[in-house]
VONU-366714 format. One line per field, with one value per residue (C-alpha): residue number from 1; x, y, z. Coordinates in steps of 0.1 Angstrom, whole numbers. Example, Ala and Ser with C-alpha at 12.3 -4.5 7.8 and 13.67 -1.06 7.14 Angstrom:
<recs>
marmi: (1:2);
c1: (123:137);
c2: (-45:-11);
c3: (78:71);
</recs>
This chain:
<recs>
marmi: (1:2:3:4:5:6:7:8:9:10:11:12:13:14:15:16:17:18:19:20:21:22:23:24:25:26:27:28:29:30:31:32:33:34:35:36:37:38:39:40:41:42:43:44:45:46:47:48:49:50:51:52:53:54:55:56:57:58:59:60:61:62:63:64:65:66:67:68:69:70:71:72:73:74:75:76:77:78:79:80:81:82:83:84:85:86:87:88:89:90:91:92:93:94:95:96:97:98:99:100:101:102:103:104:105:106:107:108:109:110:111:112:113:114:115:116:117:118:119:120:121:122:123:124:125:126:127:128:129:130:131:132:133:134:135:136:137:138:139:140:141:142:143:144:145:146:147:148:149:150:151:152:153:154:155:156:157:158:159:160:161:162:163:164:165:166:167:168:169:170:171:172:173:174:175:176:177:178:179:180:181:182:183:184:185:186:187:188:189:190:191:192:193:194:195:196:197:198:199:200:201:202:203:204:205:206:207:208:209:210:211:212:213:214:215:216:217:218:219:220:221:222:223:224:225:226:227:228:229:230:231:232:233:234:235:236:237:238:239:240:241:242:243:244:245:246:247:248:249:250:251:252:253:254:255:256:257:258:259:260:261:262:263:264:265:266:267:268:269:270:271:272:273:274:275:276:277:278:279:280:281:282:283:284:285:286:287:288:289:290:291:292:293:294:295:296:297:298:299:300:301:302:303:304:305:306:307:308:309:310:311:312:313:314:315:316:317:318:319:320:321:322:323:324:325:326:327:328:329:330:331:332:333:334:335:336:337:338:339:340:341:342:343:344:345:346:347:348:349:350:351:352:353:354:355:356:357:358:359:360:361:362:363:364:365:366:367:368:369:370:371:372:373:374:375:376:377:378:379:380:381:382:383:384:385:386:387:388:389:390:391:392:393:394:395:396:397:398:399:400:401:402:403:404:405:406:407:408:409:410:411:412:413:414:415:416:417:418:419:420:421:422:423:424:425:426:427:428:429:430:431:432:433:434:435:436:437:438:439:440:441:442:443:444:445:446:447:448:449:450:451:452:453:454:455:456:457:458:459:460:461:462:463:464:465:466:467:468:469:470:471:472:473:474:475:476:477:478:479:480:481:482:483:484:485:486:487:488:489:490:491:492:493:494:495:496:497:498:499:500:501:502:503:504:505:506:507:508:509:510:511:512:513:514:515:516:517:518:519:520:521:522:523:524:525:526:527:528:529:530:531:532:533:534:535:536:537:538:539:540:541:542:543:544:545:546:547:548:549:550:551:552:553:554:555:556:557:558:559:560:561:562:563);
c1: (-891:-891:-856:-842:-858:-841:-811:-818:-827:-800:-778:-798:-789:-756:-752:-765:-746:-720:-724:-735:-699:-681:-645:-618:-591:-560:-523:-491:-469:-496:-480:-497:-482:-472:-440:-429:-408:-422:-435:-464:-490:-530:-548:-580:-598:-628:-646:-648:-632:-632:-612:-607:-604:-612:-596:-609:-590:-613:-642:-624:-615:-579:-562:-545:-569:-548:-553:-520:-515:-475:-472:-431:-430:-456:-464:-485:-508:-512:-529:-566:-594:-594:-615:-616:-645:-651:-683:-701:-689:-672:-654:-653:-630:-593:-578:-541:-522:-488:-467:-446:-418:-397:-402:-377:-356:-329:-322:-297:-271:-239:-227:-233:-257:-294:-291:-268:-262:-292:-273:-254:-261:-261:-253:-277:-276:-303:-304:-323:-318:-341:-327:-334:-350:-379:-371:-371:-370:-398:-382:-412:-408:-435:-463:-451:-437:-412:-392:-359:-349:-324:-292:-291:-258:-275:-307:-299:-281:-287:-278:-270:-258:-271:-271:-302:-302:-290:-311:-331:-362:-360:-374:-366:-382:-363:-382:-381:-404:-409:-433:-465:-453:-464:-423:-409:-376:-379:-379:-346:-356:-331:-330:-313:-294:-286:-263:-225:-237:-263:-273:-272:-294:-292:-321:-340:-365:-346:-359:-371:-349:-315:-286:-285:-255:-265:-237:-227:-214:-199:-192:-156:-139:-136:-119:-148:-137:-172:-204:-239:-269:-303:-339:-364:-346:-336:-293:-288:-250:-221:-184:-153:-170:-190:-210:-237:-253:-286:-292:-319:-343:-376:-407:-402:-375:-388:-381:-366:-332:-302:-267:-245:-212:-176:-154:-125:-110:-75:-64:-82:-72:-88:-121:-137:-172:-202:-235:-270:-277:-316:-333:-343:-369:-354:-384:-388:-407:-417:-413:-399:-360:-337:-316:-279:-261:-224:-213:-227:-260:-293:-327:-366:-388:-417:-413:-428:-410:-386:-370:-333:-304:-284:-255:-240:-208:-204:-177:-174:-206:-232:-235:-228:-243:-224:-226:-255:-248:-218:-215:-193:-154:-134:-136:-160:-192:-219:-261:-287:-315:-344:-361:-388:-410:-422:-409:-382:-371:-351:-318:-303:-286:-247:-224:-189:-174:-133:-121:-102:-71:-83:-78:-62:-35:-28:-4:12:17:33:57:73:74:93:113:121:131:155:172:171:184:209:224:221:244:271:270:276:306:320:315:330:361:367:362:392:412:403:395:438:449:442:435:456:455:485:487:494:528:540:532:556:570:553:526:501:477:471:510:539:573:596:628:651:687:708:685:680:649:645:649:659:690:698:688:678:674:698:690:707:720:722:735:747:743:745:737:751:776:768:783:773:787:797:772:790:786:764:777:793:827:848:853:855:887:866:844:870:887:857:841:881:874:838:855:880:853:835:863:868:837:824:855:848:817:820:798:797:787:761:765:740:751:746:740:755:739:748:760:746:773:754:776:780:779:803:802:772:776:793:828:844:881:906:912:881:883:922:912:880:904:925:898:887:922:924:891:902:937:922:896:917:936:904:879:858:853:865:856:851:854:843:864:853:816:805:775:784:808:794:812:805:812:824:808:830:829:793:806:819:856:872:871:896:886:879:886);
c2: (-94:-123:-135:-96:-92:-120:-105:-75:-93:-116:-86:-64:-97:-99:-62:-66:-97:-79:-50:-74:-92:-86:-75:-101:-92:-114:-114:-119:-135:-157:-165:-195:-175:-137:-131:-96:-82:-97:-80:-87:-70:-66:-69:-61:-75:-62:-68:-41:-7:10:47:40:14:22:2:-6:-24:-38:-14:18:35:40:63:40:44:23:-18:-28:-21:-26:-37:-31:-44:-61:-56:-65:-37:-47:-77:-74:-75:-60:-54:-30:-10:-7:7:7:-35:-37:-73:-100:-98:-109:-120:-111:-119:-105:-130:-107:-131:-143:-179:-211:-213:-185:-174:-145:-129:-147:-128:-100:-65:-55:-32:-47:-38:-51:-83:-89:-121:-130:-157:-169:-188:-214:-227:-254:-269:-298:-304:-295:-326:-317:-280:-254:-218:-195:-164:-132:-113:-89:-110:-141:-168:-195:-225:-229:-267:-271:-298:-315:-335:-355:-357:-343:-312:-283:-251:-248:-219:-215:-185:-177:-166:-131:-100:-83:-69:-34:-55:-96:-114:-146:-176:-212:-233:-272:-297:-286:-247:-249:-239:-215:-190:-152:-131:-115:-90:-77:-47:-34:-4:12:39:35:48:27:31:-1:-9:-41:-68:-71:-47:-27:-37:-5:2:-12:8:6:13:28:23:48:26:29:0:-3:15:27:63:83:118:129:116:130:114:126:114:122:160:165:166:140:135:146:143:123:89:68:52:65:53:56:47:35:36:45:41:81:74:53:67:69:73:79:94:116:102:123:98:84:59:38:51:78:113:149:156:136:118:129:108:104:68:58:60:29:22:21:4:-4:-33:-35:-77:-95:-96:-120:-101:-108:-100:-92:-120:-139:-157:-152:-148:-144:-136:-132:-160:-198:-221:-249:-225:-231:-205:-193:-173:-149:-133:-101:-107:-75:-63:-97:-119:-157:-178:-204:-242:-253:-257:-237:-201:-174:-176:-159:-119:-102:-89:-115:-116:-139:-149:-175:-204:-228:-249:-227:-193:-175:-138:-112:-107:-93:-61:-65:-72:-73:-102:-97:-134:-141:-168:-200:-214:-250:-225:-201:-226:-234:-198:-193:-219:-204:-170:-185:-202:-167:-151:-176:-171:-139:-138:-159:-137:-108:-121:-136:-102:-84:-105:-100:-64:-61:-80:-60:-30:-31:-33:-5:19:9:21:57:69:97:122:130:166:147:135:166:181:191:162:190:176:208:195:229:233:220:220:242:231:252:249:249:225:192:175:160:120:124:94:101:113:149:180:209:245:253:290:314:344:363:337:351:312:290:265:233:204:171:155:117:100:80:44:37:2:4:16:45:51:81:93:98:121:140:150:158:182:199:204:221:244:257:261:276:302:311:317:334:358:361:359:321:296:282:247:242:214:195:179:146:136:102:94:119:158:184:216:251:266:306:321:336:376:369:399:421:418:414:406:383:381:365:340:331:329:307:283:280:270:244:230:225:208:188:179:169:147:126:114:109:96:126:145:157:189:184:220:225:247:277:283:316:301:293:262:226:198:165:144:107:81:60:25:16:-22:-11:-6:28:36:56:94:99:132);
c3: (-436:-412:-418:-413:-382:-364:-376:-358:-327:-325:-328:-299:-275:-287:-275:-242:-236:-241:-216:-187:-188:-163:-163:-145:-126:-128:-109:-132:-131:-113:-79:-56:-24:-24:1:13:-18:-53:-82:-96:-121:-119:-149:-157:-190:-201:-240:-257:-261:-229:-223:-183:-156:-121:-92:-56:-31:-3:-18:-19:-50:-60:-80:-104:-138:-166:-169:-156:-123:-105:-73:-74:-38:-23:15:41:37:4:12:4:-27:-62:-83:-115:-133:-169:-183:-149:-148:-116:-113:-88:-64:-64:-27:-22:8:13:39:56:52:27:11:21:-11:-13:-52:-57:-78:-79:-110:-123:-112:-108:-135:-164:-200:-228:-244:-214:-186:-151:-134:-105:-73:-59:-25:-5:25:18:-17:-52:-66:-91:-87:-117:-123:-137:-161:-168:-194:-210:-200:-208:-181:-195:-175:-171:-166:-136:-147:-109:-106:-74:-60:-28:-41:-19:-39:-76:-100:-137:-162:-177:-217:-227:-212:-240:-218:-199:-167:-161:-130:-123:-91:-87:-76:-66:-84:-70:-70:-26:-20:-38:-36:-35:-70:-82:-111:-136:-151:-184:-197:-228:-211:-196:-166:-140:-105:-82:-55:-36:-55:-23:-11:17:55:74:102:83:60:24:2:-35:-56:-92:-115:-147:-174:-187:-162:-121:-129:-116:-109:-96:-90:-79:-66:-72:-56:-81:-94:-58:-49:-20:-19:-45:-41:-55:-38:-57:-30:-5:23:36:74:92:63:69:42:37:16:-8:-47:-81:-77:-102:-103:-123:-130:-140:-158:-177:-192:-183:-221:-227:-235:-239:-219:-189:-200:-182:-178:-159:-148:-158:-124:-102:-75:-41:-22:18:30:68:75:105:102:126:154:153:185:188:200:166:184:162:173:163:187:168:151:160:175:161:138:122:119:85:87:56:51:34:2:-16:-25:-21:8:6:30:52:48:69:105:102:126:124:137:112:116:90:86:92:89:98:95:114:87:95:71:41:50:62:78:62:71:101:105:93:126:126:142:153:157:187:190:193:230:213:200:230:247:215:210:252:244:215:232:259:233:215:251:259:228:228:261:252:226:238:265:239:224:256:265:231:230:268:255:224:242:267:236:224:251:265:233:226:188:179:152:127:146:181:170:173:203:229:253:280:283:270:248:228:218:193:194:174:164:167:153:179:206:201:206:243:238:202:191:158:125:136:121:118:110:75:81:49:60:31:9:-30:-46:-16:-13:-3:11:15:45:50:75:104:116:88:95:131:119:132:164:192:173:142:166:181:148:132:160:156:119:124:151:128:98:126:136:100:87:116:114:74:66:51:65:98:106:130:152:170:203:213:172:166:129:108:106:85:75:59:39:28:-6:-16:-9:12:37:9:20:-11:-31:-29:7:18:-14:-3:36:21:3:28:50:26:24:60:59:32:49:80:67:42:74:92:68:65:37:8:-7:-46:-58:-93:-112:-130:-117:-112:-98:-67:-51:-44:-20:-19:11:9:28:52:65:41:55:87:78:67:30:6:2:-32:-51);
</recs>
């Protein structure tokens, strides 16, 4: 009986041991110093089983009821105490204080997205102006906090890039800190995605008061036809672009954002793809930001005294910072921001810097303009003279057209001379035209008639006797109805004879054939003692009657007539 009733005592104490604990309120990942922008958790731990947690911050009640409690952003106004009920235990009291600054060591993406694919990596960047000697990096996932060991090449290295391991967690929080965890950088936290589609959102906390681009991506491929942007269930923005910008953000538009994306691929065929992103927090942090002015010169003036100046250029979609010391002089778009020991402010708003020509190169750049006018100049004056020259040549000289060569020698531009049989061309020598008369011509006789002085032989007595012949073929065939030759006066190179067919004006019989015959004898008599022609008659043609004419002095001497 004894020995069962200390059993049931022990086990009354035990019990109200255990309702007096208190709960305990704890930070993770635990953080020495909170800047504006990091994540962190509340915990509260309490024995027992317990259905709900109430939360107080600096005594009042909250509305946040579960153990965990996410601070995605921390602020100024979040500074303050914490505590958490369970059972009627309400805890001590943990002190936050949100710097509303941003700690010395800058730790960013240097490859890779916010929001990347579950198995995939970044890359990371770590910078410090005072060195990285005894420096490592903190990785939180779940609730667990592991170290990453930095590989320094040199004890005074100022910045450094290393990949963490493969991204497995829906949420990563990467920081570094020194030895004795007093400096650390700010928090870059990395989410994953099981879908082709993902919204970015720069990893900093947006500034109130500055622009900020969200970004509808989709892995594998940039042919997105359409997107749409939602806050919450609420259309923002749709269109063919896949980018949006927000500007001048104010703590109003703080939410869960995603987008809608219309897509294809390079190789693709049949139907578009069409996808929701998971949504993100876009969150807004009121902190002191350095003022860039257009002309590139950075300023605090809420901040102490004794500050330094960093300088970032924008290079695609992430900002790389300048080496230290250096300012902006090639054009882009440029941000600052002011550092001092242990903190720094957020970055500027983005200015846009056109570089002028530097002053070392503006003579340079006179002297070879001059250089370029005085040869220019120079050949433009060699051409001028060259064209001048060629073009007295041509402009003397008068281009004609095939037509022009016949025009009359009167001068009228719109007319052409006839020729007409009996009218020799004015200024015409030799080798003219006669009209070939066919009056009555049945078939046509024709004669061909010995050219003169082909060679310089013969002389005026040639002429004389020859005109006599034409006049008597003339009388005869005029009076019969033959041919008549058709003379052209003042023709020294050669004579041309038409001659009539027989029956041609429909005088028939045996007369006009006997007085023709005759005529041809004459002809024929007349020009074996001169050296004209001979008149080769062809015997029994019905056709008609051909003459050939011999051709005299081919060396310059008379020839033999040949019948």
């Amino acid at each position: 009986m004894m020995l069962g009733g200390k059993h049931l005592v022990l086990l009354a104490a035990i019990t109200v041991l255990v309702k007096c604990q208190k709960p305990e309120v704890s930070m993770s990942p635990p953080l020495k110093q909170v800047f504006t922008g990091d994540l962190f958790y509340l915990q509260c731990h309490a024995s027992g089983s317990h259905n709900s947690v109430k939360w107080y911050m600096n005594d009042e009640e909250q509305a946040w009821t579960k153990k965990s409690w996410k601070i995605p952003a921390a602020k100024p106004q979040n500074s303050g105490s914490y505590r958490c009920e369970v059972n009627g235990q309400r805890s001590d009291g943990l002190q936050v204080h949100v710097q509303e600054l941003l700690p010395t060591a800058s730790l960013s993406i240097k490859t890779g997205q916010p929001v990347a694919q579950r198995h995939s990596s970044v890359i990371l960047q770590l910078e410090h102006e005072d060195g990285l000697r005894g420096w490592s990096c903190r990785v939180y996932r779940g609730d667990k906090v592991n170290i990453i060991t930095l590989n320094l090449e040199g004890e005074n290295d100022a910045s450094l890039t290393f990949q963490p391991r493969s991204l497995l967690e829906l949420e990563t929080t990467f920081w570094c800190t020194d030895e004795s965890e007093e400096s650390r950088s700010n928090q870059i936290t990395v989410r994953t995605s099981v879908k082709k589609v993902s919204l970015e959102i720069y990893h900093l906390p947006a500034v109130v008061g500055q622009d900020v681009t969200l970004r509808c991506l989709v892995w594998g491929t940039k042919q997105i036809i359409r997107t749409v942007f939602y806050r919450g269930d609420e259309v923002i923005a749709e269109g063919n672009s896949n980018t949006i910008e927000i500007l001048n953000i104010t703590d109003s538009k703080e939410g869960r954002y995603k987008c809608h994306a219309t897509f294809t691929y390079k190789a693709g065929t049949g139907e578009p793809y069409r996808e929701t992103s998971d949504a993100q927090d876009l969150l807004t942090v009121s902190a002191r930001a350095a003022d860039l002015s257009p002309d590139m010169s950075c300023s605090c003036p809420l901040c102490p005294s004794g500050m330094s100046y960093r300088y970032y250029r924008k290079n695609g979609q992430s900002w790389e910072r300048l080496g230290p010391g250096q300012t902006p002089e090639e054009s882009g778009t440029y941000r600052c921001q002011a550092v001092w020991r242990g903190s720094r402010t957020f970055l500027s708003r983005p200015v846009y810097l056109l570089a002028q020509p530097s002053t070392v190169l503006i003579p340079v750049v006179v002297v070879l303009l001059l250089i370029g006018i005085v040869i220019g100049c120079v050949a433009f004056i060699m051409w001028y003279r060259r064209r001048s020259a060629m073009g007295s040549i041509y402009e003397d000289v008068a281009l004609r057209s095939p037509c022009e060569t016949m025009r009359g020698v009167r001068g009228k531009e719109d007319e052409y001379e006839t020729l007409h049989p009996n009218q020799p061309a004015p200024g015409s020598k030799g080798g003219e035209y006669e009209a070939l008369k066919a009056e009555g011509m049945k078939e046509g006789v024709y004669h061909t008639l010995s050219m003169e002085g082909a060679s310089g032989g013969g002389g005026q007595g040639e002429a004389s006797r020859e005109r006599d012949a034409q006049e008597d073929l003339k009388a005869e065939n005029v009076a019969d109805g033959g041919y008549e030759a058709l003379k052209r006066e003042g023709m020294k190179e050669g004579v041309y004879h038409t001659l009539g067919m027989e029956g041609a004006s429909g005088v028939g019989g045996q007369g006009k054939a006997s007085r023709e015959r005759d005529a041809q004898e004459d002809l024929k008599a007349e020009n074996v003692a001169d050296g004209g022609y001979e008149a080769l008659k062809k015997e029994g043609m019905k056709e008609g009657i051909y003459h050939s004419l011999s051709t005299e002095g081919a060396s310059g001497e008379e020839g033999d007539v040949k019948r």
